[in-house]
N, C-alpha and C positions, 0 to 999 in steps of 0.2 A: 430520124427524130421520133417518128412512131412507133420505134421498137424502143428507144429508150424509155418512152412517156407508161408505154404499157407494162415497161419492166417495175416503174416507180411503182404501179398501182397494184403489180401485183406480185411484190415481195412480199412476204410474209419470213420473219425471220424465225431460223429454230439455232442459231447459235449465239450468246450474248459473248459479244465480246466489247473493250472500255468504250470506243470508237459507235458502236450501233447504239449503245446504252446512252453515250450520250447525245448522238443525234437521234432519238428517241425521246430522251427527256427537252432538248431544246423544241421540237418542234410539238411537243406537246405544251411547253408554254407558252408559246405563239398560239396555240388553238387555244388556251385558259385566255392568253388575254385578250383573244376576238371574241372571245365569250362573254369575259367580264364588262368591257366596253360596249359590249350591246344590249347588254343588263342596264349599264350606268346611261345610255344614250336614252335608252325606249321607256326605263321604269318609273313612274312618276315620284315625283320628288316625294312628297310625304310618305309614299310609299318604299323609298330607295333605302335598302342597307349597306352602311361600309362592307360587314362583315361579311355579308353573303358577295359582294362584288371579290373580295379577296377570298373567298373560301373559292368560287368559278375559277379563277385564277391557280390554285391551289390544285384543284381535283384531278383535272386531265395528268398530270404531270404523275400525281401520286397513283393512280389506278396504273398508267403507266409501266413505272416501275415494279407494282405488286403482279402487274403480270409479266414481265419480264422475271422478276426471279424467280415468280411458279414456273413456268416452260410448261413444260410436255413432262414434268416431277407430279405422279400422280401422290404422293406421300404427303408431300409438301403444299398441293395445292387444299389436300384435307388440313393438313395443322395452321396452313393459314387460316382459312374456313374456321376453324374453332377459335382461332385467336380474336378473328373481327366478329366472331358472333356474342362476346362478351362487352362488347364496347357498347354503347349507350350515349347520345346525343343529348346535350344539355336543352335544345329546342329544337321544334321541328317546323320547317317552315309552314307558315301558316297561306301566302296564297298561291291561289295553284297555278301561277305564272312562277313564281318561284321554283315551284317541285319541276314543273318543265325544264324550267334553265338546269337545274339539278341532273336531271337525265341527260340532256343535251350535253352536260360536260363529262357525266359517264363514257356515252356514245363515244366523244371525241377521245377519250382516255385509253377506251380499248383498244380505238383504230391505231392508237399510236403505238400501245403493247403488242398487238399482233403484228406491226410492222406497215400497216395499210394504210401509208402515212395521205397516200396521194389521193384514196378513197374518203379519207378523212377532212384532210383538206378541203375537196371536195363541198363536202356533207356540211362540215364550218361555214364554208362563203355561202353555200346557196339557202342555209336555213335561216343565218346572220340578215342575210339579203331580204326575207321572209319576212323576218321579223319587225326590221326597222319601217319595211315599206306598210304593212299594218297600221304601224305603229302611227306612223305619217298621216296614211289615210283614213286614219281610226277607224279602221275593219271593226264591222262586230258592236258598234260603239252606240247606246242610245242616245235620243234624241232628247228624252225626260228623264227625270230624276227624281224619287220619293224624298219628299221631309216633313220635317213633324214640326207643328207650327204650332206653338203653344198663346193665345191670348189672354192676358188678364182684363176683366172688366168690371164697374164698379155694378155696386148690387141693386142700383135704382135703373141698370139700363138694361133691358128687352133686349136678350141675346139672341133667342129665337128668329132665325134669318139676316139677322142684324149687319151680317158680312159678307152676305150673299153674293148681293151687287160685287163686290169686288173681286172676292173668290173667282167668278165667273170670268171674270176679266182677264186675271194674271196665273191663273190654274187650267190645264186641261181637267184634271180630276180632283175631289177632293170629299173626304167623308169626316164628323165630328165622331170622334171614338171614347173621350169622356169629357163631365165636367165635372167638378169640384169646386168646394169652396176654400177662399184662404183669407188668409187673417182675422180670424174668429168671426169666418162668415161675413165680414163686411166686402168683400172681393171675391168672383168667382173666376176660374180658372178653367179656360176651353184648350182642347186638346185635340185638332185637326192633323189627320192623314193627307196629305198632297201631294197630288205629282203634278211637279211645274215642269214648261219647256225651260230648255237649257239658258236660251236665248229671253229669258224675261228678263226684266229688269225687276230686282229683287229689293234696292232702296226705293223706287218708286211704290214696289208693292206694299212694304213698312209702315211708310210714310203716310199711304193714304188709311191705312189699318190701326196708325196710333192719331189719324184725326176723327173718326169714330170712335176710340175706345177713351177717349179721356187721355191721350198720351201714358199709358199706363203700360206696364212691364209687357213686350214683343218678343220670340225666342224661335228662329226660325235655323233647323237643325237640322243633318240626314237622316234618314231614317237607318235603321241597322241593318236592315234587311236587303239596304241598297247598294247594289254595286254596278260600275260603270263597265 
């Protein structure tokens, strides 16, 4: 049994023929779609792409096959080389969870071109495994979060501290970054930095911020800067 397991892991094929080709391609979609599904499991929803979950899907299988027909053709591995160096991507992923799953399905694409299917497999479960359990125990994960809380208030009220008391309460931190006026100066407009725990209650924080202001325009946003 142990000579078989080590034979799996350490074939490496140098002859294509229809038979390795395609159990090469099948078990490279089996590695696309542990990949994909761990993308679609762990990635937050407003953050989830269809297209990148079927592009993972897609990759291991295609790099696959590109190294299956270069071989050991050092001719061929140059004019593929110039064929993919003209190609141009309509976007690029933008977060860098993304560019990981990205490599990640590289990884798994070669293992399978070079034939290292068992090494690959391998490499799938145990990183798959990595990722969900993170995912779960939101490794890495803060505890606050910046937003940008914009107040309007009317022009006869003393803004100076005026929100203080509360700030303090439902804010670990928090800094006034401008003010301006609106509505031909009858309304001014404060523009607070904050970083709240996760765990606040943010309708209570509202609620007691528009019995202070007049019930007047409350806009409480992330900031851009922030990421979880």
């Amino acid at each position: 049994m142990d000579n078989i397991f080590n034979e799996i892991l350490t074939n490496v094929s140098t002859e294509m023929t229809v038979a390795s080709a395609v159990t090469t391609m099948l078990i490279a979609i089996v590695m696309g779609l542990t990949i994909a599904f761990t993308y679609f499991k762990t990635q937050e929803e407003e953050c989830f792409q269809r297209s990148m979950a079927i592009t993972l899907l897609m990759l291991p299988i295609i790099l696959s096959v590109i190294i299956l027909f270069v071989g050991s053709n050092i001719a061929r591995a140059f004019s593929l080389a110039g064929t993919l160096s003209i190609i141009r991507f309509r976007s690029a992923p933008g977060d860098p969870k993304d560019i990981g799953f990205i490599f990640f399905d590289i990884a798994a694409g070669l293992s399978c071109g070079v034939g290292l299917y068992g090494y690959g497999a391998i490499f799938v479960i145990i990183l798959c495994i990595v990722i969900i359990l993170a995912e779960k125990f939101k490794l890495f994960e803060r505890k606050t979060v910046q937003k940008i809380l914009k107040i309007t208030v009317p022009e006869d009220l003393n803004f100076e501290g005026a929100f203080d008391d509360i700030l303090n309460r439902y804010t670990k931190k928090y800094s006034l970054d401008k003010i301006k006026t609106t509505d031909l100066g009858s309304l001014f407009e404060l523009d607070y930095r904050v970083t709240m725990a996760t765990d606040n209650n943010e309708h209570e924080f509202i609620d007691e911020l528009r019995c202070r202001n007049g019930n007047l325009n409350i806009i409480l946003s992330l900031a851009r800067s922030s990421h979880n």
